[in-house]
C-alpha positions as CSV (number, residue, x, y, z in Angstrom):
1,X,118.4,132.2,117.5
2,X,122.0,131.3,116.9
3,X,123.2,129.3,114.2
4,X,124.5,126.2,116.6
5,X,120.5,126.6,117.9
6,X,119.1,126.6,114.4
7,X,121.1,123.5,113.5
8,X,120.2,121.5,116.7
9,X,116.4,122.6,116.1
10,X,116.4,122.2,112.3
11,X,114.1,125.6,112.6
12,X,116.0,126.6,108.9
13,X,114.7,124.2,107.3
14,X,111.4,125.6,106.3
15,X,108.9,124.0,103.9
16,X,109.8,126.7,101.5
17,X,113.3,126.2,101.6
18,X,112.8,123.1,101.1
19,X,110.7,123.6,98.1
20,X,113.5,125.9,97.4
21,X,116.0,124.0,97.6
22,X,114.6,120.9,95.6
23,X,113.1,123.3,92.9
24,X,117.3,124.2,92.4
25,X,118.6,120.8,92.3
26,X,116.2,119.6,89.8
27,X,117.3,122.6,87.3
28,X,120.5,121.1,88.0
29,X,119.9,117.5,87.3
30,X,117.7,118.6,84.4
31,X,120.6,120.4,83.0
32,X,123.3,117.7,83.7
33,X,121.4,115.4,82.1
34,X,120.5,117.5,78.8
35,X,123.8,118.7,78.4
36,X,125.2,114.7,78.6
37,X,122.1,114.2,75.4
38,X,123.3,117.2,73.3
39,X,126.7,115.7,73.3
40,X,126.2,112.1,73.0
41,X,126.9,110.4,69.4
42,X,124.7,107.8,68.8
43,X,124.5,105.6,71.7
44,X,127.5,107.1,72.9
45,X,128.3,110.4,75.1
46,X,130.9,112.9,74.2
47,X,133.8,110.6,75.9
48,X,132.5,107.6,74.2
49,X,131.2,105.8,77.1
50,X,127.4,104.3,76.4
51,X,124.5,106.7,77.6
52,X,123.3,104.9,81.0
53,X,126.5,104.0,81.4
54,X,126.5,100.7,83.7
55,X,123.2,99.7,81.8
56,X,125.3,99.1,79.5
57,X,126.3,95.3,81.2
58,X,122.9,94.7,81.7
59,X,121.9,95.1,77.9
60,X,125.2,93.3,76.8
61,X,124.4,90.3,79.2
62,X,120.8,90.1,77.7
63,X,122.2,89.8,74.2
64,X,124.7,86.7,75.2
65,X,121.6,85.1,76.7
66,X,118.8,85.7,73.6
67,X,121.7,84.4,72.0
68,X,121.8,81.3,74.2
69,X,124.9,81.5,75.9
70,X,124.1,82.6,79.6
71,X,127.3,82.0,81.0
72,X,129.4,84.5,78.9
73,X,128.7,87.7,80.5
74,X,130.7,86.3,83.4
75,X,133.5,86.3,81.3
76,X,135.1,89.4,81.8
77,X,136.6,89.2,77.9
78,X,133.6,87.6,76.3
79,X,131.3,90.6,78.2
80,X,133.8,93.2,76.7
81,X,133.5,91.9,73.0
82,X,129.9,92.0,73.1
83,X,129.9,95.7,74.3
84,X,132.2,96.7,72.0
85,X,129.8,94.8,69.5
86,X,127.0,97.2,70.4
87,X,128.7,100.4,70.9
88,X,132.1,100.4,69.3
89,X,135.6,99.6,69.4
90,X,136.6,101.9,71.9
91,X,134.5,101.4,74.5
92,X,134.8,100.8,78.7
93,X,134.9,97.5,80.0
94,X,131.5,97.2,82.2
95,X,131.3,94.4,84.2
96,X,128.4,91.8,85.0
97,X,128.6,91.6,88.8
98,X,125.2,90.2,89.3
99,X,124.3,86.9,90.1
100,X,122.0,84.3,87.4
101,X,119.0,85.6,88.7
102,X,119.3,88.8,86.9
103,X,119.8,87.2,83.3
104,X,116.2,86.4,82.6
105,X,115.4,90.4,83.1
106,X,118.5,91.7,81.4
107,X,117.4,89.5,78.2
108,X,114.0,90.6,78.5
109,X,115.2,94.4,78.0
110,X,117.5,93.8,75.8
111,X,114.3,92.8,73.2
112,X,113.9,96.4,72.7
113,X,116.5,99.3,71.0
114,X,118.9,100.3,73.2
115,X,117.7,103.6,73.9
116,X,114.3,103.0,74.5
117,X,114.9,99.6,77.1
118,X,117.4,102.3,78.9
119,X,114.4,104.8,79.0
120,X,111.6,102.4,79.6
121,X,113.8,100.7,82.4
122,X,114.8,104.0,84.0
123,X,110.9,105.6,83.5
124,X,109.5,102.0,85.3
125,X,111.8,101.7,88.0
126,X,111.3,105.4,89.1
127,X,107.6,105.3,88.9
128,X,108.2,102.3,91.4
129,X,110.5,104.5,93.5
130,X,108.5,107.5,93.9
131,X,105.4,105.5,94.9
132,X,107.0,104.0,97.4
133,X,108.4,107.3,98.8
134,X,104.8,108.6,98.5
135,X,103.3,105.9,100.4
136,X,105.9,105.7,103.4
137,X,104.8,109.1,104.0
138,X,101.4,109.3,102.9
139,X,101.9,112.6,101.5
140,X,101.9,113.7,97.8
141,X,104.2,116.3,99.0
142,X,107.1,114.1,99.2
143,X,107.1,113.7,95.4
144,X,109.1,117.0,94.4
145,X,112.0,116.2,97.0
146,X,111.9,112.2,96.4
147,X,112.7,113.4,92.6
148,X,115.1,115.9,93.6
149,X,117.1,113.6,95.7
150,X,121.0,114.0,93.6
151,X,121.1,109.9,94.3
152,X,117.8,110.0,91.8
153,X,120.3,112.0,89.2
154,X,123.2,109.8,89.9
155,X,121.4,106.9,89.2
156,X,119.5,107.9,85.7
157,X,123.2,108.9,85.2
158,X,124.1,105.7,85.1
159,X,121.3,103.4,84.3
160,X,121.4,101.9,87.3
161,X,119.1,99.7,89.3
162,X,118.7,102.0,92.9
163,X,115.7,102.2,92.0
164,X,114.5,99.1,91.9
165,X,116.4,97.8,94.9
166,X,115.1,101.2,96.6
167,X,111.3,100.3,95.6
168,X,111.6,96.4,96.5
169,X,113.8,97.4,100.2
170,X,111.4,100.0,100.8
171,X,108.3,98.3,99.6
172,X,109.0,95.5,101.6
173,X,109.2,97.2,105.0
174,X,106.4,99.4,104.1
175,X,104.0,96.3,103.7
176,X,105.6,93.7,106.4
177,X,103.3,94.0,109.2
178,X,100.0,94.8,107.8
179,X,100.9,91.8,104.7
180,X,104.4,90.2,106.0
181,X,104.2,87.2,103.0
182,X,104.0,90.2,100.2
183,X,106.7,92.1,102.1
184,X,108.7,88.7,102.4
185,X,108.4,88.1,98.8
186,X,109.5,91.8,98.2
187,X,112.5,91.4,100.1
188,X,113.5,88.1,98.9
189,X,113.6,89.8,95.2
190,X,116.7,91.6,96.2
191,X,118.3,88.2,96.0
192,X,119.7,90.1,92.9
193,X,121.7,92.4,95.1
194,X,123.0,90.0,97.2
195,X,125.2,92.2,99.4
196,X,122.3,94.4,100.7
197,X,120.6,91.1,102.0
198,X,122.7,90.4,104.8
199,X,121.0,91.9,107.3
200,X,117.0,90.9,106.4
201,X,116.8,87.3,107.9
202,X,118.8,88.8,110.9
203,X,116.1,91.6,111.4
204,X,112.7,89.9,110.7
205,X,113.7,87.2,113.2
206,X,115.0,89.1,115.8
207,X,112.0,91.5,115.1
208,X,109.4,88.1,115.1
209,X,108.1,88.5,111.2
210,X,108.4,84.7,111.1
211,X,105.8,85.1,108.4
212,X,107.5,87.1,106.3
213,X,111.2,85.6,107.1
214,X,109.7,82.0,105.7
215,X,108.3,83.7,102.6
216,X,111.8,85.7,101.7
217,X,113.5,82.1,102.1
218,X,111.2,80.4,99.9
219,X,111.5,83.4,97.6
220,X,115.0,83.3,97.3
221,X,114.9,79.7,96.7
222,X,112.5,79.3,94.2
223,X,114.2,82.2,92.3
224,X,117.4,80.2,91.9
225,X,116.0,77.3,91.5
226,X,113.9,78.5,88.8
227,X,117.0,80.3,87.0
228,X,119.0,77.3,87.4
229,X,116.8,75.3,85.5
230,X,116.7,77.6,82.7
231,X,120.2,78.2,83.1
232,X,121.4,75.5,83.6
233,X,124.5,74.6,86.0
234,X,127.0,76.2,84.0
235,X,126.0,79.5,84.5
236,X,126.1,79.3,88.0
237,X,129.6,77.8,88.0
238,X,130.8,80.7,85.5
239,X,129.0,83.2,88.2
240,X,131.3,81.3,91.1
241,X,134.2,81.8,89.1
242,X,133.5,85.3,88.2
243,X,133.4,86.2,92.4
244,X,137.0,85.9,92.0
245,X,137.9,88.9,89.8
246,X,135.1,91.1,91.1
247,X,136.5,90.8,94.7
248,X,140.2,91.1,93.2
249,X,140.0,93.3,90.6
250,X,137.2,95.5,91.2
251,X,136.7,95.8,94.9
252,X,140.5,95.3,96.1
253,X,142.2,96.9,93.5
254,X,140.0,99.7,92.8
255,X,138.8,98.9,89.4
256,X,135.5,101.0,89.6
257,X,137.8,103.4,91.7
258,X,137.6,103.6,95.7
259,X,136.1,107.3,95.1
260,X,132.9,105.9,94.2
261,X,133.0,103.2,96.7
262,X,131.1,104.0,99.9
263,X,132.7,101.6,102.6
264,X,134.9,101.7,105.1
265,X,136.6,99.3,103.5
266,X,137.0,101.5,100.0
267,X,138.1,104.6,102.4
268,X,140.7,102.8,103.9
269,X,142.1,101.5,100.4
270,X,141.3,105.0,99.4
271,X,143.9,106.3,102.0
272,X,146.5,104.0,101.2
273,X,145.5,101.1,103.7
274,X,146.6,97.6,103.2
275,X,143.6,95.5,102.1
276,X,144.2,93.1,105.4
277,X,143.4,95.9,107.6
278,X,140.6,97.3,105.4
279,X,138.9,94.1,105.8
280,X,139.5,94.1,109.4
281,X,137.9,97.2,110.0
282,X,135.3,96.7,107.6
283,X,134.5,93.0,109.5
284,X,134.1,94.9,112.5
285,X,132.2,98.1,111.6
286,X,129.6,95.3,109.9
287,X,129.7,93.3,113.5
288,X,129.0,96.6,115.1
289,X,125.8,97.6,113.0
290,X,124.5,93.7,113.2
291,X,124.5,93.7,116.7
292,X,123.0,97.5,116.8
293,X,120.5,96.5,114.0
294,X,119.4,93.3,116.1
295,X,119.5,95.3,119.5
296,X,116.8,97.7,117.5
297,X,114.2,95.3,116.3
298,X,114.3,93.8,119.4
299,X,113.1,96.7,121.2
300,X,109.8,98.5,121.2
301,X,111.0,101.4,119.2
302,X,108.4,102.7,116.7
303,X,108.6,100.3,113.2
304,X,109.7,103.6,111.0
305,X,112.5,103.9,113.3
306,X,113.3,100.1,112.9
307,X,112.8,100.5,109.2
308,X,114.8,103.1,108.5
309,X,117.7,101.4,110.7
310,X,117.6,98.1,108.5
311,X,117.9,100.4,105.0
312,X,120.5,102.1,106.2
313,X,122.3,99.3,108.1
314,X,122.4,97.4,104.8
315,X,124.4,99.7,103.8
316,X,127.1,99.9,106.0
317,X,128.0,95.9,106.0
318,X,129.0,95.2,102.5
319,X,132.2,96.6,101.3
320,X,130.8,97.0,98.3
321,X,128.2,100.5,98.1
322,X,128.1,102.6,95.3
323,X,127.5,105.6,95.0
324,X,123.8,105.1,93.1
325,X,123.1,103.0,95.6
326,X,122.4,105.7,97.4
327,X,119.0,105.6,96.4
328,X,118.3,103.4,99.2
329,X,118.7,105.9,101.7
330,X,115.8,107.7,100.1
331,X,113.4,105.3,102.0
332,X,115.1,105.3,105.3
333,X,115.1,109.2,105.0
334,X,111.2,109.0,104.8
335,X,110.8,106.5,107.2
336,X,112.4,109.1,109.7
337,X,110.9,112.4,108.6
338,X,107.4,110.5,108.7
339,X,108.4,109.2,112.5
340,X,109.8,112.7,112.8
341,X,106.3,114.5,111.9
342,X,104.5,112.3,114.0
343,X,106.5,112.1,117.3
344,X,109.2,115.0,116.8
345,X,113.0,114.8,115.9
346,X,116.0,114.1,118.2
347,X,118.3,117.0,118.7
348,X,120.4,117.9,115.3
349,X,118.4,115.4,113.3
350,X,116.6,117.5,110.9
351,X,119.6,119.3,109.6
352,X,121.5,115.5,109.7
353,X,118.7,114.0,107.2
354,X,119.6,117.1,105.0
355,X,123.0,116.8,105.0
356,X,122.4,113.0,103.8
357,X,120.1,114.4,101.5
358,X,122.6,116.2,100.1
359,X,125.5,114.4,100.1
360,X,125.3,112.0,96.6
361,X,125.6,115.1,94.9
362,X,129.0,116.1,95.9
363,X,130.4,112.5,97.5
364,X,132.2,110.8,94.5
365,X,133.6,114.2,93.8
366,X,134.8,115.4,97.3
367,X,136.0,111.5,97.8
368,X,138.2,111.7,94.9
369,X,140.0,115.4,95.0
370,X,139.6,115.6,99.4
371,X,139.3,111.9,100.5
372,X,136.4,112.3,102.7
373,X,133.7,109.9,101.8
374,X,130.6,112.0,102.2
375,X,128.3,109.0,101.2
376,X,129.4,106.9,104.3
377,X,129.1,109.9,106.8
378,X,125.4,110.1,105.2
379,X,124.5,106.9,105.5
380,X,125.9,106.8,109.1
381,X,124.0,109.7,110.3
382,X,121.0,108.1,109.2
383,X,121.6,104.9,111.0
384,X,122.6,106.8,114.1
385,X,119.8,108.6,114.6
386,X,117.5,105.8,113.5
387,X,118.8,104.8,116.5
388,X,118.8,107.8,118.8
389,X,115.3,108.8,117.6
390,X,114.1,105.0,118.8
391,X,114.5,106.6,122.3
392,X,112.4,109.6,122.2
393,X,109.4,109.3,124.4
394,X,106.1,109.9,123.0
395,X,105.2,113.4,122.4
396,X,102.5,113.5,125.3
397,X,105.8,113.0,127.7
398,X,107.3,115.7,126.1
């Protein structure tokens, strides 16, 4: 068999090089991440940025609100001081991005020590993922690989919260026909990451969860109501002010750095693009995956297909994807190789859910030295042949 053959077929990727291969990338992340502990200082690494470095926001926001002041951590200066409060003069600016409804659990881990809320957080959310991955699939098998995934490593990295948006996304879909108000509610929790919600109302109509599309409304309601009466307006006036300098500063200008950003909108800035045009595209690439994503639920294509479109399709509208966000792809990659196992794969799509596999490893890296953003290909292929696969006949036809 030639090589062009064996990538169309996916024939080379055997279970045991796939065992194979996740068995090496796990010595890598396991290595990665004890080399970052022998070096850190404290609750600091060896360049003196906090261990679980964007967790850092989170635990800095919790303090200003056990403090009573919930509105501070949208202060860009105000969030500054009290991370330099907790872990020295010299460190990063870490943004609070996040809307009100994620005070009440950033003040609820920042009750505990630093490092333990960091590992507890990270431990809990990754149980939460892997479950998830386990029962997409039904198959205890899926564990090794769903740990091995480098978005997993990128996110512990961080101290990120791809996993919980993974578990709640995935979670959701997982449960929406057989208990659509549980998935609803699940899906209206990612209230918290607004930008990945643009597509949900859109797909459960068109798709006719009615059901579940009333209970993420009410969700999502009830979950700003409830924080603004704890709140209180004034935090959610600080938060509207705040959108300002986070679409300025950090998305348009490149504050967290367009290498890590994976958009269309944060390759075009990346290549030198004026922000007009990168909007423009961006505006029209999102049209183009709404209309696709709605043309999909629509149609009688198996739900895993559907699934896996939505997770992935929520990734290509916002302009704003990080690289830890990858994690989300995770589920839609299940959702395909469990549709895949049951009814075959499409032409080259084996060896495409590998290479999106693959790619958080190497994508902030080969984005920032190459300008090719890896991450966006990924979560591209995935989409794509969410979409092709929708169109295989059933395996008795084939």
């Amino acid at each position: 068999m030639t090589v062009t053959a064996a990538i169309r077929t996916g024939s080379w990727l055997t279970a045991a090089r796939l065992r194979g291969y996740c068995l090496i990338l796990l010595v890598f992340a396991v290595f990665g991440l004890g080399f970052l502990l022998v070096r850190s200082n404290g609750l600091v690494d060896y360049q003196n940025r906090p261990l679980g470095t964007d967790f850092s926001n989170v635990y800095a926001a919790g303090k200003w609100v056990l403090q009573g002041h919930p509105e501070a951590p949208f202060s860009p200066a105000l969030q500054h001081e009290m991370e330099r409060k907790i872990f020295g003069a010299h460190t990063p600016f870490y943004g609070w991005h996040y809307p009100p409804v994620f005070l009440g659990l950033a003040a609820l881990l920042a009750l505990s020590p630093y490092l333990l809320s960091l590992a507890l957080w990270q431990a809990a959310t990754l149980a939460l993922y892997l479950w998830n991955m386990v029962a997409i699939t039904g198959d205890r098998r899926v564990l090794l690989p769903a740990l091995a995934f480098p978005a997993v490593l990128v996110n512990i990295g961080h101290g990120h919260n791809g996993f919980l948006t993974a578990a709640l996304f995935g979670g959701g879909l997982l449960v929406l026909d057989k208990r659509p108000m549980v998935g609803g509610i699940l899906l209206g929790l990612l209230i918290y990451k607004p930008q990945f919600g643009v597509l949900i109302p859109l797909a459960l109509i068109a798709g006719g969860r009615f059901r579940a599309f009333i209970a993420a409304a009410v969700t999502v309601i009830a979950v700003c109501a409830a924080t603004w009466y704890v709140f209180e307006t004034k935090t959610w006036l600080a938060f509207r002010d705040s959108l300002d300098f986070t679409r300025t500063v950090v998305l348009e200008q490149g504050g967290t750095g367009f290498f890590k950003i994976q958009s269309p909108f944060a390759a075009l800035r990346l290549w030198g693009a004026p922000v007009g045009l990168a909007y423009a595209v961006q505006a029209l690439f999102a049209l183009a995956v709404v209309l696709a994503t709605i043309k999909l639920w629509l149609s009688a294509a198996p739900y895993p297909r559907k699934a896996a479109g939505l997770l992935a399709g929520a990734l290509l509208v916002t302009p704003y994807l990080l690289d830890y966000d990858l994690v989300v792809l995770g589920p839609a990659i299940a959702f395909l190789a469990a549709d895949g196992m049951q009814r075959g794969f499409a032409p080259y799509e084996k060896s495409a859910l590998a290479f999106a596999f693959v790619a958080p490893l190497v994508t902030r890296a080969v984005a920032e030295h190459v300008g090719i953003p890896l991450g966006l290909i990924a979560v591209g292929l995935v989409f794509v042949f969410a979409m092709r696969g929708a169109a295989l006949p059933p395996p008795s036809a084939r």
